[in-house]
Backbone atoms as SQL, in Angstrom:
CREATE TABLE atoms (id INTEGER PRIMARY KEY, chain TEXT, resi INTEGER, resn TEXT, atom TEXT, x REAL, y REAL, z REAL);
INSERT INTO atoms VALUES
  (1, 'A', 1, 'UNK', 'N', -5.926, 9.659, 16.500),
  (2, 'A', 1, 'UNK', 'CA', -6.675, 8.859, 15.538),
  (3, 'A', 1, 'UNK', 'C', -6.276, 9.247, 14.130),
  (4, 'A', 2, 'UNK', 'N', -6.109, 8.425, 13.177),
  (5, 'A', 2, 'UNK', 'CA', -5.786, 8.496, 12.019),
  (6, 'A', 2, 'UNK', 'C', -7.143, 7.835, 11.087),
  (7, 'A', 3, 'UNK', 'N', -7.417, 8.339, 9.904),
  (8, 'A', 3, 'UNK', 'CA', -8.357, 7.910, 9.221),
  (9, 'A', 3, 'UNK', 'C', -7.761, 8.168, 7.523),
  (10, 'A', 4, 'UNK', 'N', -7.503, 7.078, 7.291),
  (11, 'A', 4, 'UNK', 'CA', -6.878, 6.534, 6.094),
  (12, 'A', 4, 'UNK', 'C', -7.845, 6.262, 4.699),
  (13, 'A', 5, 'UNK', 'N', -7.465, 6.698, 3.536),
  (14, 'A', 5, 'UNK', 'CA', -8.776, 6.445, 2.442),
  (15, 'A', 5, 'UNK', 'C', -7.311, 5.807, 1.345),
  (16, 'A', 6, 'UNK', 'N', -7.578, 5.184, 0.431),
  (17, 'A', 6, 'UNK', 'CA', -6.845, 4.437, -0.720),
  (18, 'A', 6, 'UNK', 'C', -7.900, 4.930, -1.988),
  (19, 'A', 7, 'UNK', 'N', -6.628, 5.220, -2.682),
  (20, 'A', 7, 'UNK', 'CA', -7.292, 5.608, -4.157),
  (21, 'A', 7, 'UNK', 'C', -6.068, 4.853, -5.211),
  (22, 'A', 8, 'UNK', 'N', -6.634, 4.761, -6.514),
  (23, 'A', 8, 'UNK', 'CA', -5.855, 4.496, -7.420),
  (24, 'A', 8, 'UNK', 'C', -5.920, 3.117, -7.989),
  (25, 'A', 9, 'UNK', 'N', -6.539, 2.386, -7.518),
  (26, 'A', 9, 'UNK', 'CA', -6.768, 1.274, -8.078),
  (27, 'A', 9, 'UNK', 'C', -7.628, 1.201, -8.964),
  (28, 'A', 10, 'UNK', 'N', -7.804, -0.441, -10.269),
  (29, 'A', 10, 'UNK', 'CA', -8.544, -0.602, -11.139),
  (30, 'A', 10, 'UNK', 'C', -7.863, -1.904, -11.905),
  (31, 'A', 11, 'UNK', 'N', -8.387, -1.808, -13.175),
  (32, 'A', 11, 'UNK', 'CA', -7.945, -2.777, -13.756),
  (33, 'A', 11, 'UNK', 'C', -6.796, -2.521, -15.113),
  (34, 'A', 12, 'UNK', 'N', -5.664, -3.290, -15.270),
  (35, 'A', 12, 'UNK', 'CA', -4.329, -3.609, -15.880),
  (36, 'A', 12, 'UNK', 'C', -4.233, -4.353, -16.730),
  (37, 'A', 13, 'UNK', 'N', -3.684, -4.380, -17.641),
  (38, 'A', 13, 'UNK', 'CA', -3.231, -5.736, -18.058),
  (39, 'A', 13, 'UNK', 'C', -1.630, -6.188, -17.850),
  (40, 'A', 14, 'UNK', 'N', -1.537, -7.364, -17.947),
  (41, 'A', 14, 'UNK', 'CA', 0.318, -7.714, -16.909),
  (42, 'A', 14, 'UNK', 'C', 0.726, -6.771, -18.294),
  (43, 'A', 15, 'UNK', 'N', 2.047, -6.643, -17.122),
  (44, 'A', 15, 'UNK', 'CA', 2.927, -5.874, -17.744),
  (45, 'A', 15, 'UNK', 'C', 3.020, -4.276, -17.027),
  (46, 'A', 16, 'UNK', 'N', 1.795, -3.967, -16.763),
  (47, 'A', 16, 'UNK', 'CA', 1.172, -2.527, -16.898),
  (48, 'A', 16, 'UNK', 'C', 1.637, -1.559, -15.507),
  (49, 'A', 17, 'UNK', 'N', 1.041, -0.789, -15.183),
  (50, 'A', 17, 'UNK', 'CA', 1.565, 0.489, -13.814),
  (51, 'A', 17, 'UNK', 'C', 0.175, 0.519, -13.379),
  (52, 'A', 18, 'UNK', 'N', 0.197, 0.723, -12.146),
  (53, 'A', 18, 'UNK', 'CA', -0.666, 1.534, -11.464),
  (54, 'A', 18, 'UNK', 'C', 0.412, 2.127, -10.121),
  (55, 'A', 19, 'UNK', 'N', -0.338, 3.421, -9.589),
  (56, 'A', 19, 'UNK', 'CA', -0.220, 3.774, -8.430),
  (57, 'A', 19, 'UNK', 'C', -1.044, 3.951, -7.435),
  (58, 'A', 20, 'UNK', 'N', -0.593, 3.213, -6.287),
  (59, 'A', 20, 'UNK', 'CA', -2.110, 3.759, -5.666),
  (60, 'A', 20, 'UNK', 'C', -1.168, 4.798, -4.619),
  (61, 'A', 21, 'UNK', 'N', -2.759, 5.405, -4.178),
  (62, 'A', 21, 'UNK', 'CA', -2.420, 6.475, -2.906),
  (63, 'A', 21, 'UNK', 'C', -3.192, 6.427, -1.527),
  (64, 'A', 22, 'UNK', 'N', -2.390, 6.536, -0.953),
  (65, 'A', 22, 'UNK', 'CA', -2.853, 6.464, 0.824),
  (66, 'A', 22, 'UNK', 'C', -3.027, 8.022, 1.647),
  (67, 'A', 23, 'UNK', 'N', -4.391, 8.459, 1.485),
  (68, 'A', 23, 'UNK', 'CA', -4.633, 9.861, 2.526),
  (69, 'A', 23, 'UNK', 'C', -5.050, 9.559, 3.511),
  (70, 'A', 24, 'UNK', 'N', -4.062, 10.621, 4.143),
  (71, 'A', 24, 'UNK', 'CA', -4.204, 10.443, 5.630),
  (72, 'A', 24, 'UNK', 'C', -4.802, 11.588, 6.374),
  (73, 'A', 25, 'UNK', 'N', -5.742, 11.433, 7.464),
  (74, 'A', 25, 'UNK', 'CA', -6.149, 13.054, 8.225),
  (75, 'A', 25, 'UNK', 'C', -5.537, 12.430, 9.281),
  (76, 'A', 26, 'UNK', 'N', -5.267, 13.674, 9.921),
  (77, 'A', 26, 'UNK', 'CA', -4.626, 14.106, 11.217),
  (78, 'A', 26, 'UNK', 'C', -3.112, 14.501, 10.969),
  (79, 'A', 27, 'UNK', 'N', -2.397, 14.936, 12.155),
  (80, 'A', 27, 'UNK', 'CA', -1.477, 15.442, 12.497),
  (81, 'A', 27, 'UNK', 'C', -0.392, 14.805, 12.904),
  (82, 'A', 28, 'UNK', 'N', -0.797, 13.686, 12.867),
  (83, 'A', 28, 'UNK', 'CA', 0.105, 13.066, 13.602),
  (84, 'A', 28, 'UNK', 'C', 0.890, 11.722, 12.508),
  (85, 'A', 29, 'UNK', 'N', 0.183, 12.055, 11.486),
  (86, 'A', 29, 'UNK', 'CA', 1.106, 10.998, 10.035),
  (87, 'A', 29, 'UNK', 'C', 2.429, 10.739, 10.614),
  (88, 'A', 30, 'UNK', 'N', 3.235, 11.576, 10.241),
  (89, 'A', 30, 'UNK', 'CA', 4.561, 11.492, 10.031),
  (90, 'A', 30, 'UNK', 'C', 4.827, 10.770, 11.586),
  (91, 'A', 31, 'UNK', 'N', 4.329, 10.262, 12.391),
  (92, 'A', 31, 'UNK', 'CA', 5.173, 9.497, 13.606),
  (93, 'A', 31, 'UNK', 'C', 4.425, 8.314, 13.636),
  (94, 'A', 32, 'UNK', 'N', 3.971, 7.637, 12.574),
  (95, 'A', 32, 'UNK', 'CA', 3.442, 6.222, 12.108),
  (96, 'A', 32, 'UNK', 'C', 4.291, 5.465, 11.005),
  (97, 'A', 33, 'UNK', 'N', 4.862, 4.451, 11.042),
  (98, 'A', 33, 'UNK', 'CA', 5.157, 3.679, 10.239),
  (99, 'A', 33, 'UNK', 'C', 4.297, 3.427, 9.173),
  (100, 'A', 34, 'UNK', 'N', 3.886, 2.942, 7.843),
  (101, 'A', 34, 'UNK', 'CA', 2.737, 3.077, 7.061),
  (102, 'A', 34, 'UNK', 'C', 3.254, 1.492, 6.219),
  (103, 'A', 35, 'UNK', 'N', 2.233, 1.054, 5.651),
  (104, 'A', 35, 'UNK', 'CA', 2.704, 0.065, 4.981),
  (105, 'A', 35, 'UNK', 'C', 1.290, -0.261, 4.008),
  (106, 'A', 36, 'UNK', 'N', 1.902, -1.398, 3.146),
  (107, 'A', 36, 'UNK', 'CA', 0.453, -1.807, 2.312),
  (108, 'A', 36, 'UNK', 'C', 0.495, -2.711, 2.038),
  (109, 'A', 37, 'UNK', 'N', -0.990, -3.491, 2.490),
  (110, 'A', 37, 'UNK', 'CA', -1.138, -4.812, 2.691),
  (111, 'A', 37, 'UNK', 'C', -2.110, -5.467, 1.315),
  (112, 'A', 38, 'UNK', 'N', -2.182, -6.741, 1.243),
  (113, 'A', 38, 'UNK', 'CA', -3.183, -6.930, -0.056),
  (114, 'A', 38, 'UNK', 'C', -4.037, -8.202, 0.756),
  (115, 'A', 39, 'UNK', 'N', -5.112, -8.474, -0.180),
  (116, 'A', 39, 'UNK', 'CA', -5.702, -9.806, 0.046),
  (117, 'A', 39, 'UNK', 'C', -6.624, -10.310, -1.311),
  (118, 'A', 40, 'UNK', 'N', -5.706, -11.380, -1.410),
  (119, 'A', 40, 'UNK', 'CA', -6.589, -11.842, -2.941),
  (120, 'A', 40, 'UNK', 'C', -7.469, -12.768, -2.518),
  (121, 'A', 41, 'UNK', 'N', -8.591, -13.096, -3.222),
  (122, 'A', 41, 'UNK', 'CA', -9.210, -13.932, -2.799),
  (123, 'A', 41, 'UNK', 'C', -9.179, -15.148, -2.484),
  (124, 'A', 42, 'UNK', 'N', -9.577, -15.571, -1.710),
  (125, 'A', 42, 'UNK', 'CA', -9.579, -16.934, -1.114),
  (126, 'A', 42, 'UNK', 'C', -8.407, -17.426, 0.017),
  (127, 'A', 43, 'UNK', 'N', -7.436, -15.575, -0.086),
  (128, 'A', 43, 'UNK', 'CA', -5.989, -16.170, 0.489),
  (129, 'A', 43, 'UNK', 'C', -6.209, -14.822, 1.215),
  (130, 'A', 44, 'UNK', 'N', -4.599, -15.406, 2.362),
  (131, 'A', 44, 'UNK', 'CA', -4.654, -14.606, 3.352),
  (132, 'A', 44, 'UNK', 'C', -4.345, -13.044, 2.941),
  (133, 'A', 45, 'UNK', 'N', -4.796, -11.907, 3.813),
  (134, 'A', 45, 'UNK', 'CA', -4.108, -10.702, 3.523),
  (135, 'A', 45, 'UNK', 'C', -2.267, -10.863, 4.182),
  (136, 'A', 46, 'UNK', 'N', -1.315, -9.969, 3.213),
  (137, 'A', 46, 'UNK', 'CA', 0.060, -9.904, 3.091),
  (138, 'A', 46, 'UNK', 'C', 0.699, -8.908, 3.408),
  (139, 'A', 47, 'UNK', 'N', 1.541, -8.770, 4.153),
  (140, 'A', 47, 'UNK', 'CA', 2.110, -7.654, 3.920),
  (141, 'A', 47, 'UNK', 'C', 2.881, -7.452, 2.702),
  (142, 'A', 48, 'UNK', 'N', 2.686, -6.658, 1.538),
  (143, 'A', 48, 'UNK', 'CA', 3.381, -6.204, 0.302),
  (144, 'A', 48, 'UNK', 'C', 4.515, -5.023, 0.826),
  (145, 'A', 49, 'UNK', 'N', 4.209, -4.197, 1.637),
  (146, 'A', 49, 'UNK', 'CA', 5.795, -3.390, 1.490),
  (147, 'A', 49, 'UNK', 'C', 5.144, -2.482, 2.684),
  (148, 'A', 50, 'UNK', 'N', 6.391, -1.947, 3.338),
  (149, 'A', 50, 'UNK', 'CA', 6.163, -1.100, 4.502),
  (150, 'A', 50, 'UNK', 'C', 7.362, -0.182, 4.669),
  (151, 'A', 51, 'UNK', 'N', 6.921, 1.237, 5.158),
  (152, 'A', 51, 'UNK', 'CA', 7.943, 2.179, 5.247),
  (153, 'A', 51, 'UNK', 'C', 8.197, 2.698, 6.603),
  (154, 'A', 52, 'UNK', 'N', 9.328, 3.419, 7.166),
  (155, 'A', 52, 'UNK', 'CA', 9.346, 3.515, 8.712),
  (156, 'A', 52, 'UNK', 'C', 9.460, 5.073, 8.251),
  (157, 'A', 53, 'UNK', 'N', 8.854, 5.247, 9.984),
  (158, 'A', 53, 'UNK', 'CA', 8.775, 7.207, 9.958),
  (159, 'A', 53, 'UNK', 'C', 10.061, 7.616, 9.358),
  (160, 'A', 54, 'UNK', 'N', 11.260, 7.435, 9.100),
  (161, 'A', 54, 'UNK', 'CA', 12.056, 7.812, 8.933),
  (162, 'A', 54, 'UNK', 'C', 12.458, 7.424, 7.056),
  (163, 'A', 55, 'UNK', 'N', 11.771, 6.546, 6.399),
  (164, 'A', 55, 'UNK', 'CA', 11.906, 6.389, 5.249),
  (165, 'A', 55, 'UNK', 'C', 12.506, 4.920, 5.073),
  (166, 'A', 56, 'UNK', 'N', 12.355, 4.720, 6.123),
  (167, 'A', 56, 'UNK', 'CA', 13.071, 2.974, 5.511),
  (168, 'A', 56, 'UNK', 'C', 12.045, 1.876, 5.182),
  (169, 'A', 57, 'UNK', 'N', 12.575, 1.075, 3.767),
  (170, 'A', 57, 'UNK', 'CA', 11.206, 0.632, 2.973),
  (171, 'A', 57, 'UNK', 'C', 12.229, -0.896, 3.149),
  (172, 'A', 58, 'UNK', 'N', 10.716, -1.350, 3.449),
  (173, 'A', 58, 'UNK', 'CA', 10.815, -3.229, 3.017),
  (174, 'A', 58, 'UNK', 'C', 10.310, -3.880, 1.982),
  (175, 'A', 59, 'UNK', 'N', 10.054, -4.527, 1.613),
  (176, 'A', 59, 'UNK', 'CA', 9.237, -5.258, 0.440),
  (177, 'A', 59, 'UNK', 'C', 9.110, -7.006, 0.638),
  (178, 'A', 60, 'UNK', 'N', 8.015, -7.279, 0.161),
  (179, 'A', 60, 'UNK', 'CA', 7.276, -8.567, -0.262),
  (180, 'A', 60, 'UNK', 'C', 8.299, -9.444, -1.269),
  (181, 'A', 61, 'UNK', 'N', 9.118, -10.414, -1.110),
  (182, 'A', 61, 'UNK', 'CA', 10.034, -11.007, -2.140),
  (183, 'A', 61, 'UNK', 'C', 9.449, -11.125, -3.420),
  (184, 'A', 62, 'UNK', 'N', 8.114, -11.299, -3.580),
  (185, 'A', 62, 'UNK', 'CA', 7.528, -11.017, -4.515),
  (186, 'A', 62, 'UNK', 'C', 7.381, -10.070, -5.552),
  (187, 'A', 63, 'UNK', 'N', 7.646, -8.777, -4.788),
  (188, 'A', 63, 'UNK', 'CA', 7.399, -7.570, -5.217),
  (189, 'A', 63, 'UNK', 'C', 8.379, -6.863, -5.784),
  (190, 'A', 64, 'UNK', 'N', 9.663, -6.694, -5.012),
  (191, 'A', 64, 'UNK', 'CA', 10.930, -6.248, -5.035),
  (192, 'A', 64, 'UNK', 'C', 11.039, -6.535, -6.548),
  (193, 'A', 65, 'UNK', 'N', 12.049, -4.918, -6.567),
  (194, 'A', 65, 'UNK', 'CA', 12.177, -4.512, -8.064),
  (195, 'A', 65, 'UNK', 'C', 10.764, -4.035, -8.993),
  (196, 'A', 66, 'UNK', 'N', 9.559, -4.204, -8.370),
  (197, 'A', 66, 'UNK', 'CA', 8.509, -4.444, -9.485),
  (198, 'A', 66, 'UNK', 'C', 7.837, -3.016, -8.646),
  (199, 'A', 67, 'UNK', 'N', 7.432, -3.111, -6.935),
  (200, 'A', 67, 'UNK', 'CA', 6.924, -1.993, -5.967),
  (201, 'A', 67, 'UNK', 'C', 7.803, -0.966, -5.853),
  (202, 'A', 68, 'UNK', 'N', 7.297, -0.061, -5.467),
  (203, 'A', 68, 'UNK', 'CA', 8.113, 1.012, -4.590),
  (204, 'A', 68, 'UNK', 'C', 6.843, 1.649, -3.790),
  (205, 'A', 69, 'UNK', 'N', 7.697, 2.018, -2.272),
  (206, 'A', 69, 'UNK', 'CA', 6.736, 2.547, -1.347),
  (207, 'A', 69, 'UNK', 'C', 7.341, 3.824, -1.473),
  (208, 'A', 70, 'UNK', 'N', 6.297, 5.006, -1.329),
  (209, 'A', 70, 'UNK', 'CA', 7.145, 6.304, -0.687),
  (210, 'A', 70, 'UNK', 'C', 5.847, 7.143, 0.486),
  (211, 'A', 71, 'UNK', 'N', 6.460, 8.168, 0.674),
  (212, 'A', 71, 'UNK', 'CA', 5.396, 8.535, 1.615),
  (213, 'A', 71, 'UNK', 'C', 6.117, 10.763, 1.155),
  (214, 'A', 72, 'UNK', 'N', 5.063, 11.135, 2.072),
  (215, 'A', 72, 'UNK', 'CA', 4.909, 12.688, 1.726),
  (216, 'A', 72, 'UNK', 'C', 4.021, 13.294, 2.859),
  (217, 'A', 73, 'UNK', 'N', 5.064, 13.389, 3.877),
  (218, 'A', 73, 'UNK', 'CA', 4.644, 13.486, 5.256),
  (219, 'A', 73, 'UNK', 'C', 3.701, 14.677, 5.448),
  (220, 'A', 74, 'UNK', 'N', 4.583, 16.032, 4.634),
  (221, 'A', 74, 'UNK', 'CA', 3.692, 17.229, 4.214),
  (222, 'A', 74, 'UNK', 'C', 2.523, 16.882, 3.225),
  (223, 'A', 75, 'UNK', 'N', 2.402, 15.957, 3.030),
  (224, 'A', 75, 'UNK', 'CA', 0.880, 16.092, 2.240),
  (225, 'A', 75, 'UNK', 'C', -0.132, 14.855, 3.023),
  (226, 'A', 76, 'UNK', 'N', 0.571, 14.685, 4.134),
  (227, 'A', 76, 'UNK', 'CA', 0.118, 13.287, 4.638),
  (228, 'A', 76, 'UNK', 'C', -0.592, 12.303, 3.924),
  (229, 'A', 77, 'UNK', 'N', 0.553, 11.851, 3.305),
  (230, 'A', 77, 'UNK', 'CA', 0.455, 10.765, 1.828),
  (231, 'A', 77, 'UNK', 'C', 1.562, 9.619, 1.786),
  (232, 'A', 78, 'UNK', 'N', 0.771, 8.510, 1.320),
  (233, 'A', 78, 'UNK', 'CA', 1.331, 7.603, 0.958),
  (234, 'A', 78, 'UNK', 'C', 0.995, 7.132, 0.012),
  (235, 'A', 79, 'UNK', 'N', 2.625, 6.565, -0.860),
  (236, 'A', 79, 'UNK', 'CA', 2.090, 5.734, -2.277),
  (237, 'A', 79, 'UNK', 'C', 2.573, 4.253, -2.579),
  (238, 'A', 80, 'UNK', 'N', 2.290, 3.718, -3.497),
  (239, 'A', 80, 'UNK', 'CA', 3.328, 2.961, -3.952),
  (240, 'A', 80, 'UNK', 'C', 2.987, 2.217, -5.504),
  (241, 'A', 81, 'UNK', 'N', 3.832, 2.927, -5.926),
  (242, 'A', 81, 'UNK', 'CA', 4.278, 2.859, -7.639),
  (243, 'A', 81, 'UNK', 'C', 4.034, 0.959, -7.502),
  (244, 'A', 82, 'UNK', 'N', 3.439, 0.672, -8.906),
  (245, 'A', 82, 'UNK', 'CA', 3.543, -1.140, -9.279),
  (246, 'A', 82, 'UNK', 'C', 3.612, -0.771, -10.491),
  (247, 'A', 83, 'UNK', 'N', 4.575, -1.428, -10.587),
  (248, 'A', 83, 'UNK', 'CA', 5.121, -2.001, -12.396),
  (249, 'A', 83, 'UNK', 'C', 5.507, -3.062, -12.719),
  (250, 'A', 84, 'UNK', 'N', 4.982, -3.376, -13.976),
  (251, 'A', 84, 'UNK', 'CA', 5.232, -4.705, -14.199),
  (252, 'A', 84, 'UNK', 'C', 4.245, -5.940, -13.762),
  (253, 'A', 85, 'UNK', 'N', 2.906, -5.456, -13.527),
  (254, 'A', 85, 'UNK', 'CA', 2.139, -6.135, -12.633),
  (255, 'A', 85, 'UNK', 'C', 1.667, -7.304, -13.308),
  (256, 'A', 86, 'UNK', 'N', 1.343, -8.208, -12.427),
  (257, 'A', 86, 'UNK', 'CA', 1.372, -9.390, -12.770),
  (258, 'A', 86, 'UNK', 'C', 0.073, -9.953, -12.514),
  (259, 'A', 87, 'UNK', 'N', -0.845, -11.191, -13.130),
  (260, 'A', 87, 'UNK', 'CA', -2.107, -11.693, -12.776),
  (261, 'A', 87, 'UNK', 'C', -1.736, -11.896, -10.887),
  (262, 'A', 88, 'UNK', 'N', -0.831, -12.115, -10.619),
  (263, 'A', 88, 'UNK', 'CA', -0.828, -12.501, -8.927),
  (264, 'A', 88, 'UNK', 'C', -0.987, -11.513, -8.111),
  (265, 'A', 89, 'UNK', 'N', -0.819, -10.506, -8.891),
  (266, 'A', 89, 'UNK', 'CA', -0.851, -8.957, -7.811),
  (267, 'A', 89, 'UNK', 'C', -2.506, -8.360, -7.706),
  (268, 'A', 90, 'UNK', 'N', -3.519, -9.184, -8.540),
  (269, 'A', 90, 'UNK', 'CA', -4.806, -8.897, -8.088),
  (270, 'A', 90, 'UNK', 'C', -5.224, -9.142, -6.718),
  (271, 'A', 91, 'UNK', 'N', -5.503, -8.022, -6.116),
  (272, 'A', 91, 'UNK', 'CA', -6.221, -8.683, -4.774),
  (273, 'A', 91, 'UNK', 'C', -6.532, -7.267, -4.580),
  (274, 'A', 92, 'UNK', 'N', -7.192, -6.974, -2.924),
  (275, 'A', 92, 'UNK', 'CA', -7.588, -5.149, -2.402),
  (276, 'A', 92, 'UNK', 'C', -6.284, -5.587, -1.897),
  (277, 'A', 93, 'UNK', 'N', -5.595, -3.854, -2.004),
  (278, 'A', 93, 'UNK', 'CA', -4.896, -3.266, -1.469),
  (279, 'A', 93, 'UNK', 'C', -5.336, -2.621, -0.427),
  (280, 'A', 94, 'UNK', 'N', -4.634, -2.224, 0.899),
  (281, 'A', 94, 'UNK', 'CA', -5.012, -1.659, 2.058),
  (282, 'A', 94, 'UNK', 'C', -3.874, -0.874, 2.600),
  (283, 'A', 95, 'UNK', 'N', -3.817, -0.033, 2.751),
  (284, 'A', 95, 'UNK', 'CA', -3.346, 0.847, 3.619),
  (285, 'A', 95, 'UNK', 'C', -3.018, 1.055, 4.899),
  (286, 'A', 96, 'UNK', 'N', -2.210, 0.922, 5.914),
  (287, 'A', 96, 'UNK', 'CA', -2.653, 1.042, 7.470),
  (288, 'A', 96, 'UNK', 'C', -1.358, 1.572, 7.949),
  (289, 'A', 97, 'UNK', 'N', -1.448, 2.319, 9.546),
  (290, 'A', 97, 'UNK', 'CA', -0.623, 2.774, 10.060),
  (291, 'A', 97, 'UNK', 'C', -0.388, 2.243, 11.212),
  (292, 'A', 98, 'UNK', 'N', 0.588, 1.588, 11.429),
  (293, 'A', 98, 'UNK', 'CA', 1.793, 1.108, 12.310),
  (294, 'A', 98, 'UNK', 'C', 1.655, 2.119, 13.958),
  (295, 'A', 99, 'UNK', 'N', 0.890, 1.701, 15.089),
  (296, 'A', 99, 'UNK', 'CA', 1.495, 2.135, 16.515),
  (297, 'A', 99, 'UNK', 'C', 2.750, 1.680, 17.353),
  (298, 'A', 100, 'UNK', 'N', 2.615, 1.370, 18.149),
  (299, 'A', 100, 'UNK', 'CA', 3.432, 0.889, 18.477),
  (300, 'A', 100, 'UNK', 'C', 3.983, -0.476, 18.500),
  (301, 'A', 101, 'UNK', 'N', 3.242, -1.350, 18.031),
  (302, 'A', 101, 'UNK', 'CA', 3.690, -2.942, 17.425),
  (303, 'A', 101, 'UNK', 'C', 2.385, -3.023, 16.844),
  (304, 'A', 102, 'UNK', 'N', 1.362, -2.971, 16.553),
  (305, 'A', 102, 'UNK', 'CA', 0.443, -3.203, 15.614),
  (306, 'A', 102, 'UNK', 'C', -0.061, -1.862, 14.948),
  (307, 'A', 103, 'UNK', 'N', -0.433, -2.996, 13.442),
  (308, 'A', 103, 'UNK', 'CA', -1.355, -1.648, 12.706),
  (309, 'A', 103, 'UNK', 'C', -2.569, -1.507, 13.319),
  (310, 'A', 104, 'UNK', 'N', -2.671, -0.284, 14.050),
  (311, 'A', 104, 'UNK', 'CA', -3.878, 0.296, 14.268),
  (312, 'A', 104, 'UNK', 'C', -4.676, 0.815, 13.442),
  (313, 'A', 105, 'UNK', 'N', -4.731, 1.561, 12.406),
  (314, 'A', 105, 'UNK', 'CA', -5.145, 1.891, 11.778),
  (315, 'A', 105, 'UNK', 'C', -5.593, 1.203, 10.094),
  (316, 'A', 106, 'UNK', 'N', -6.749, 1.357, 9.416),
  (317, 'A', 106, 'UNK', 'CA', -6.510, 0.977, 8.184),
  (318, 'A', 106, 'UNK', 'C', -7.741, 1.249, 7.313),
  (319, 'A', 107, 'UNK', 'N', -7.293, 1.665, 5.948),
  (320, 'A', 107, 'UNK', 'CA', -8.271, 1.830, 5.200),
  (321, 'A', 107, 'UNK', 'C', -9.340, 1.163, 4.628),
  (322, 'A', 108, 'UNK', 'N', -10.080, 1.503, 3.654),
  (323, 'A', 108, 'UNK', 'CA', -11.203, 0.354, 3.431),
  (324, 'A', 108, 'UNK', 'C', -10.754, -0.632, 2.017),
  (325, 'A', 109, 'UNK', 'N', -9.511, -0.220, 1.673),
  (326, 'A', 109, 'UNK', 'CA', -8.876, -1.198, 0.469),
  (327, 'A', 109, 'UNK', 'C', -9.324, -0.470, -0.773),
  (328, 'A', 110, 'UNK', 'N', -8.390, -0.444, -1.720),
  (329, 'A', 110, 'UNK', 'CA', -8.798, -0.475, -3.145),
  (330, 'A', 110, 'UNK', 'C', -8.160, -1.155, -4.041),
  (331, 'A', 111, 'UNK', 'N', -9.221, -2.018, -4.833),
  (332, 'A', 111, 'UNK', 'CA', -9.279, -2.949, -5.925),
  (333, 'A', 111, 'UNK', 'C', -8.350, -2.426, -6.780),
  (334, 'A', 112, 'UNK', 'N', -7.276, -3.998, -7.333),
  (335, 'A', 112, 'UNK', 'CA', -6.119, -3.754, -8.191),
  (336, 'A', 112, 'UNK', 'C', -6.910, -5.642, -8.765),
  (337, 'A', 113, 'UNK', 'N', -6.762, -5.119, -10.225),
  (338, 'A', 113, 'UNK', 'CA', -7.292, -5.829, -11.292),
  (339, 'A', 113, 'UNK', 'C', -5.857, -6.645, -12.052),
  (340, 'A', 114, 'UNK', 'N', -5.273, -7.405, -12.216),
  (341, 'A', 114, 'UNK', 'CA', -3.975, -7.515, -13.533),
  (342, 'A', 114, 'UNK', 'C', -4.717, -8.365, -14.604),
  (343, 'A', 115, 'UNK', 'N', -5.224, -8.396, -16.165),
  (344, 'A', 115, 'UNK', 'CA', -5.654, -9.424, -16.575),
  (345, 'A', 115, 'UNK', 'C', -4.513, -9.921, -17.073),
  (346, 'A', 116, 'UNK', 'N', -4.700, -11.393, -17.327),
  (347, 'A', 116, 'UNK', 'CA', -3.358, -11.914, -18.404),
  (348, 'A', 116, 'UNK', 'C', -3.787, -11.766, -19.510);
């Protein structure tokens, strides 16, 4: 079992950075894929970017160039740097960990603000 918390969110104005962070308990982090999902209102939740146990990162066409995912297996952590954020990138962010074809796991989201 994994139990996931998200920190780092708030409110921006475009242009601006945030990072959020993904803690993880248990032992068993590092053999989960991790990724981070959003959902703005009224629309579906997305996958924004996902990393494999081994470090390999995808991204949201949206996102690319602007996200970066990383992870910190020894601190059983996950992040991902936003720059450049944009009014479209408001929505909760979520956190979750990847089993064996689904995310099993996932946090309770934290709020990312962009004003224009």
């Amino acid at each position: 079992q994994v139990q996931l918390v998200e920190s780092g969110g708030g409110l921006v104005q475009t242009g601006g950075s945030l990072r959020l962070s993904c803690s993880a308990s248990g032992r068993t982090f590092s053999t989960y894929a991790m990724a981070w999902f959003r959902q703005a209102p009224g629309k579906e939740r997305e996958l924004v970017a996902r990393i494999s146990r081994s470090g390999i990162t995808s991204y949201l066409d949206s996102v690319k160039g602007r996200f970066t995912i990383s992870r910190d297996n020894a601190k059983n952590a996950m992040y991902l740097q936003m720059n450049s954020l944009k009014p479209e990138d408001t929505a909760i962010y979520y956190c979750a960990a990847q089993g064996n074809l689904k995310y099993d796991y996932w946090g309770q989201g934290t709020e990312v603000t962009v004003s224009s």
